[in-house]
C-alpha atoms as an extended CHARMM CRD file, in Angstrom:
* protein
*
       123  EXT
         1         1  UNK       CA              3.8210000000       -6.5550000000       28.8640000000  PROA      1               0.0000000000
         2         2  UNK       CA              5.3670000000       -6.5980000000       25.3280000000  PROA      2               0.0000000000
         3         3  UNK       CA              5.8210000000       -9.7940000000       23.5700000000  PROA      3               0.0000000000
         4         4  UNK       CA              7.4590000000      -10.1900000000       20.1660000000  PROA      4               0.0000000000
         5         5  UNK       CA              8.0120000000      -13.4250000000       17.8030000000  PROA      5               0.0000000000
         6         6  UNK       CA             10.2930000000      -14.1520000000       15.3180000000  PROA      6               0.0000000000
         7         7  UNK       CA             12.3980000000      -16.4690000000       13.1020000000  PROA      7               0.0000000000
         8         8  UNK       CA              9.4320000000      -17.6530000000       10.7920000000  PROA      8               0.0000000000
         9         9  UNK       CA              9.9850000000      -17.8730000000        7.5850000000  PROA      9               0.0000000000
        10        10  UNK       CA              9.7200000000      -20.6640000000        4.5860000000  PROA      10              0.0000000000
        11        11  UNK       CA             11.4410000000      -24.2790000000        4.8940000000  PROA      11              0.0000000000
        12        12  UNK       CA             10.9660000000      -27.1430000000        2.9810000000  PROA      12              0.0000000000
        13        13  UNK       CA              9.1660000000      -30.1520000000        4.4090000000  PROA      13              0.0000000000
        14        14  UNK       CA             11.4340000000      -32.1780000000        7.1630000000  PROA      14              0.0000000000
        15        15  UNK       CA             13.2530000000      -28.9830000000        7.7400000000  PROA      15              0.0000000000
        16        16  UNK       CA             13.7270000000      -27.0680000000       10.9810000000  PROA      16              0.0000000000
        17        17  UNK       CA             12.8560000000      -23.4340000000       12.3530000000  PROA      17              0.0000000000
        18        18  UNK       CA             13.4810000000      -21.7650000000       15.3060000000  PROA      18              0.0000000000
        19        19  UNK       CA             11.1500000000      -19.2980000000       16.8800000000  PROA      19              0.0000000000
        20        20  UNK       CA             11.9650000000      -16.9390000000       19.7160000000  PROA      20              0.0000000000
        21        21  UNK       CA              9.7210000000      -14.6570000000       21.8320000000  PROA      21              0.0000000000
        22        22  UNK       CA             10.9160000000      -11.4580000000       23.6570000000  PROA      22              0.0000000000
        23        23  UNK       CA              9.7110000000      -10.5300000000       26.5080000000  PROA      23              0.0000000000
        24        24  UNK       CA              9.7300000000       -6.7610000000       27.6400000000  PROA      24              0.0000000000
        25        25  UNK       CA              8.1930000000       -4.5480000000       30.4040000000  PROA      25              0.0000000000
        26        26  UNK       CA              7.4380000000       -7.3720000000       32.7830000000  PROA      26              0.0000000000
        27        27  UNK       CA              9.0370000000       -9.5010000000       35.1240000000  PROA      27              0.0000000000
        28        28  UNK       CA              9.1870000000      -12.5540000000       32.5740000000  PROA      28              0.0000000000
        29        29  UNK       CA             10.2210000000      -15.1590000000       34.8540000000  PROA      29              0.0000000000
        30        30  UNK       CA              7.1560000000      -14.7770000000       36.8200000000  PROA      30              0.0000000000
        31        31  UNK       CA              5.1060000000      -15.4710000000       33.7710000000  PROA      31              0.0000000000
        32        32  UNK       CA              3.9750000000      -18.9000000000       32.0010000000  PROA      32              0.0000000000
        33        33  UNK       CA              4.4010000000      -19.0630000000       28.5310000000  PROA      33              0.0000000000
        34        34  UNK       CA              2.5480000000      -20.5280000000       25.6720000000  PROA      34              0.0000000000
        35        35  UNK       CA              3.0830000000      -20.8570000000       21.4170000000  PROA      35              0.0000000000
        36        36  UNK       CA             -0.2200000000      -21.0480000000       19.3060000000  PROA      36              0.0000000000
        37        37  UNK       CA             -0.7140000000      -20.6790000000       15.2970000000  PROA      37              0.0000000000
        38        38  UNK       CA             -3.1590000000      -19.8300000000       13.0530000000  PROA      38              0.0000000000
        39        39  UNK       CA             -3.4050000000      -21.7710000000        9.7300000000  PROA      39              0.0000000000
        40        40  UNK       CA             -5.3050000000      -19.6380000000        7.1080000000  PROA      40              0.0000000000
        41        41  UNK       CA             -9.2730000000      -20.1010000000        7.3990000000  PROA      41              0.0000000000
        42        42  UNK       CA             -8.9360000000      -22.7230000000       10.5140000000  PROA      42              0.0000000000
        43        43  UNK       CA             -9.1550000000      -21.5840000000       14.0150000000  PROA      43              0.0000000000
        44        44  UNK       CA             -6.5810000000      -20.4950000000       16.3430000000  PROA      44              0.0000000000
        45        45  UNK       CA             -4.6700000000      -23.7230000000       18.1040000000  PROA      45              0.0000000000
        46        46  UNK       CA             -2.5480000000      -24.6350000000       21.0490000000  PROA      46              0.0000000000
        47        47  UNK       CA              0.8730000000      -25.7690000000       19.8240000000  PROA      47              0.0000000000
        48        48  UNK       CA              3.4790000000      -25.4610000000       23.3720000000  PROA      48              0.0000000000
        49        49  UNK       CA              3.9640000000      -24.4330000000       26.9620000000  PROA      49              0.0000000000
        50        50  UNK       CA              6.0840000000      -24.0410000000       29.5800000000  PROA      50              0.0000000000
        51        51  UNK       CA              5.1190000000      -22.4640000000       33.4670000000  PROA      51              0.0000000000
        52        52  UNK       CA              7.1980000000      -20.2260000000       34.9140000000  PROA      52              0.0000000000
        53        53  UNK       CA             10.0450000000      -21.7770000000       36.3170000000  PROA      53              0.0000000000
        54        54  UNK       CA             10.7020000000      -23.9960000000       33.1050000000  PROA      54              0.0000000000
        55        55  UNK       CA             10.0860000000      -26.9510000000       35.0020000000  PROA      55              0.0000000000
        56        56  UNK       CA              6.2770000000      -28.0470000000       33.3670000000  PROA      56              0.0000000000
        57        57  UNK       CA              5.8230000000      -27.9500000000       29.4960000000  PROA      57              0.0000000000
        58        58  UNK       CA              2.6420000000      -29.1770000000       27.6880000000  PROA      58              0.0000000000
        59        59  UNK       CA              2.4480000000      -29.7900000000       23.7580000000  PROA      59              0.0000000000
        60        60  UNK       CA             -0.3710000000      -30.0270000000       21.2130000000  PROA      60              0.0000000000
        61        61  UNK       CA             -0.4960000000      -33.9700000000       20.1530000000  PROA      61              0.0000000000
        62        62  UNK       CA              0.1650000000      -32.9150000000       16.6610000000  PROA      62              0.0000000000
        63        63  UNK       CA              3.6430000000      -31.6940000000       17.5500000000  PROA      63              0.0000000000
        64        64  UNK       CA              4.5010000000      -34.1790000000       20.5360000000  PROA      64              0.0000000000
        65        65  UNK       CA              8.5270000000      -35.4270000000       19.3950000000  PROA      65              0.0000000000
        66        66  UNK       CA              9.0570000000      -32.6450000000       16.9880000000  PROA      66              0.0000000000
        67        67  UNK       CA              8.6970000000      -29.3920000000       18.7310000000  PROA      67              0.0000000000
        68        68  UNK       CA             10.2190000000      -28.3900000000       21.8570000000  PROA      68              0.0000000000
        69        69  UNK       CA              9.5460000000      -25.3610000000       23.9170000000  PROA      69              0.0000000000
        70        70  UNK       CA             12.6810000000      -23.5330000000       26.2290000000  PROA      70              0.0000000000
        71        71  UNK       CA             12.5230000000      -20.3500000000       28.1970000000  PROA      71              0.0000000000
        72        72  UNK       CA             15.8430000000      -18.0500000000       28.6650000000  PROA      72              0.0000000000
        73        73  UNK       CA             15.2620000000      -16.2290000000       31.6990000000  PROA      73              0.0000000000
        74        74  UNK       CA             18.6460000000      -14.6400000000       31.7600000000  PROA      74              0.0000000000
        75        75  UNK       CA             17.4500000000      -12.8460000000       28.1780000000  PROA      75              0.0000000000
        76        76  UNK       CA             13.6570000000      -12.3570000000       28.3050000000  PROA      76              0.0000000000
        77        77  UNK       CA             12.5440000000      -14.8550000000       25.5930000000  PROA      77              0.0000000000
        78        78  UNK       CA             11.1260000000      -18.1970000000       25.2540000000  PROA      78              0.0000000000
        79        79  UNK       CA             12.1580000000      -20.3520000000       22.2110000000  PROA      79              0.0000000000
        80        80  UNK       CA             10.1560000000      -23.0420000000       20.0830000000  PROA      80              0.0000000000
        81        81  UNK       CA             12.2170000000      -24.9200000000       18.4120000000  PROA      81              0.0000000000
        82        82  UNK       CA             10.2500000000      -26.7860000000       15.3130000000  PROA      82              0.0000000000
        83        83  UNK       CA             11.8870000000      -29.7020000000       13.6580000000  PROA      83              0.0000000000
        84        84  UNK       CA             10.7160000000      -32.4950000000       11.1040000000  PROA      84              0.0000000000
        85        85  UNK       CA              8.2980000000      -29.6540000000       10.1180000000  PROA      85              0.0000000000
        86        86  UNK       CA              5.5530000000      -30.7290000000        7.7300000000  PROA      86              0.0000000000
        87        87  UNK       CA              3.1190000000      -28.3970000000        5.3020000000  PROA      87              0.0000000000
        88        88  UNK       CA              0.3990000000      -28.3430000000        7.7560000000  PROA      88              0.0000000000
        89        89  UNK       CA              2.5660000000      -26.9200000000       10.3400000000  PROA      89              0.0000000000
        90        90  UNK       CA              2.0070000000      -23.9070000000        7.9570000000  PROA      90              0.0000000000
        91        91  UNK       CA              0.5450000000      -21.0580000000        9.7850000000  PROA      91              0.0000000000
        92        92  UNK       CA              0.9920000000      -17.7990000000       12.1750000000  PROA      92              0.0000000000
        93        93  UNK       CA              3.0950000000      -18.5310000000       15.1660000000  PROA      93              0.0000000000
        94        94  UNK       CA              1.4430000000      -16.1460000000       18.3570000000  PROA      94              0.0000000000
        95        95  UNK       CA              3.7580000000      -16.3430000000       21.8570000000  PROA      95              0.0000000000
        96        96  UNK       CA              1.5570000000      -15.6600000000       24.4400000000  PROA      96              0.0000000000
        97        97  UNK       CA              2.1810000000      -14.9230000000       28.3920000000  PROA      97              0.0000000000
        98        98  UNK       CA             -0.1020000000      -15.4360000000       31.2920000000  PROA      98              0.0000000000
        99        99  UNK       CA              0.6050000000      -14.9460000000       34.7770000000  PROA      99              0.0000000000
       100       100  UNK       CA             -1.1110000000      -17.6980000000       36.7710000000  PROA      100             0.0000000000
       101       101  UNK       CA             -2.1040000000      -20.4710000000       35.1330000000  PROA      101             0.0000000000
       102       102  UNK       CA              0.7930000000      -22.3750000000       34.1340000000  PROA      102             0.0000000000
       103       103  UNK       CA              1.4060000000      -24.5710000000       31.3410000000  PROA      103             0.0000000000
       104       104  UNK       CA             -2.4670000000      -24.2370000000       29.9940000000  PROA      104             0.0000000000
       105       105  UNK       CA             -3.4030000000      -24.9880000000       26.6720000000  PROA      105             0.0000000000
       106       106  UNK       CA             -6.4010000000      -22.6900000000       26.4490000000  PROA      106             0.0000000000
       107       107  UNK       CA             -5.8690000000      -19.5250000000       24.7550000000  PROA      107             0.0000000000
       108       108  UNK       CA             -8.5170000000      -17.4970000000       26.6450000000  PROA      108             0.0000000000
       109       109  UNK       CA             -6.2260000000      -17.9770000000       30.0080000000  PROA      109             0.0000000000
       110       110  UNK       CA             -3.7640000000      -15.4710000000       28.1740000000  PROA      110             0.0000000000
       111       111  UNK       CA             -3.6370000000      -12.3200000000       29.3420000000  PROA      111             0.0000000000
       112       112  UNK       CA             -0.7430000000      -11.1400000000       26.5920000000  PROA      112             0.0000000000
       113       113  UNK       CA             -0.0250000000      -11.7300000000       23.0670000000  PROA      113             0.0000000000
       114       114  UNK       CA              1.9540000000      -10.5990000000       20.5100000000  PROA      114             0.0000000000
       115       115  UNK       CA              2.2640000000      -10.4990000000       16.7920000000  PROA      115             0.0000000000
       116       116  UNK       CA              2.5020000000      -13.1600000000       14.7750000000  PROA      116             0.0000000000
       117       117  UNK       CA              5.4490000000      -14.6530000000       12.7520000000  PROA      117             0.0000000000
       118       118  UNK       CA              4.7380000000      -16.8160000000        9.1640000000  PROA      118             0.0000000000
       119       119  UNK       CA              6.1370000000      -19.8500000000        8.8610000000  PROA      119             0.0000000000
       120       120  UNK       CA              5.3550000000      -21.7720000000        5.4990000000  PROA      120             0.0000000000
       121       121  UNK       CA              6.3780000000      -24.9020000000        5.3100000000  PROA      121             0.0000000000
       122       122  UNK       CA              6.5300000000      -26.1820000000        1.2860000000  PROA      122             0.0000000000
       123       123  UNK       CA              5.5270000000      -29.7170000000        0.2010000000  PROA      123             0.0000000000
């Protein structure tokens, strides 16, 4: 399993990014998909999920109302879509894929991860 993120960049505070996730060399819809970031010098967090069939999603309290996650099926890539975004949203946005525990929030029930994408978000 392959997994690639993409679309960070820098925005201004209150402004909106789009991430998206590619999935390759695996049967993505069978997989349950999951966003996490890493803010320089803290620990890695949950930020989104969504199971398999789209049809359970699970957010990080900090983001509740301003990020949603989406899966495409049809194109192999789940989406976060980050509005309202404030500075400490700044940090290294991971997809991650794992095949049987759904929506989970805990990052050591991924089996796959990809690289990171940078999104700074300025004051």
């Amino acid at each position: 399993v392959q997994l690639q993120a993409s679309g960070g960049g820098l925005v201004r505070a209150g402004g909106s990014l789009r991430l998206s996730c590619a999935v390759s060399k695996a049967p993505f819809s069978k997989y349950n998909m999951g966003w996490f970031r890493q803010a320089p010098g803290k620990e890695r967090e949950f930020v989104a999920a969504i199971n398999w069939s789209g049809s359970s999603t699970n957010y990080a309290d900090s983001v509740k109302g301003r990020f949603t996650i989406s899966r495409d099926d049809a194109n192999n890539t789940v989406y976060l879509q980050m509005n309202s975004l404030k500075p400490e949203d700044t940090a290294v946005y991971y997809c991650a894929a794992n095949r049987l525990l759904g929506s989970t929030s805990r990052d050591y029930e991924y089996d796959f991860w990809g690289l990171g994408t940078l999104v700074t978000v300025s004051s």
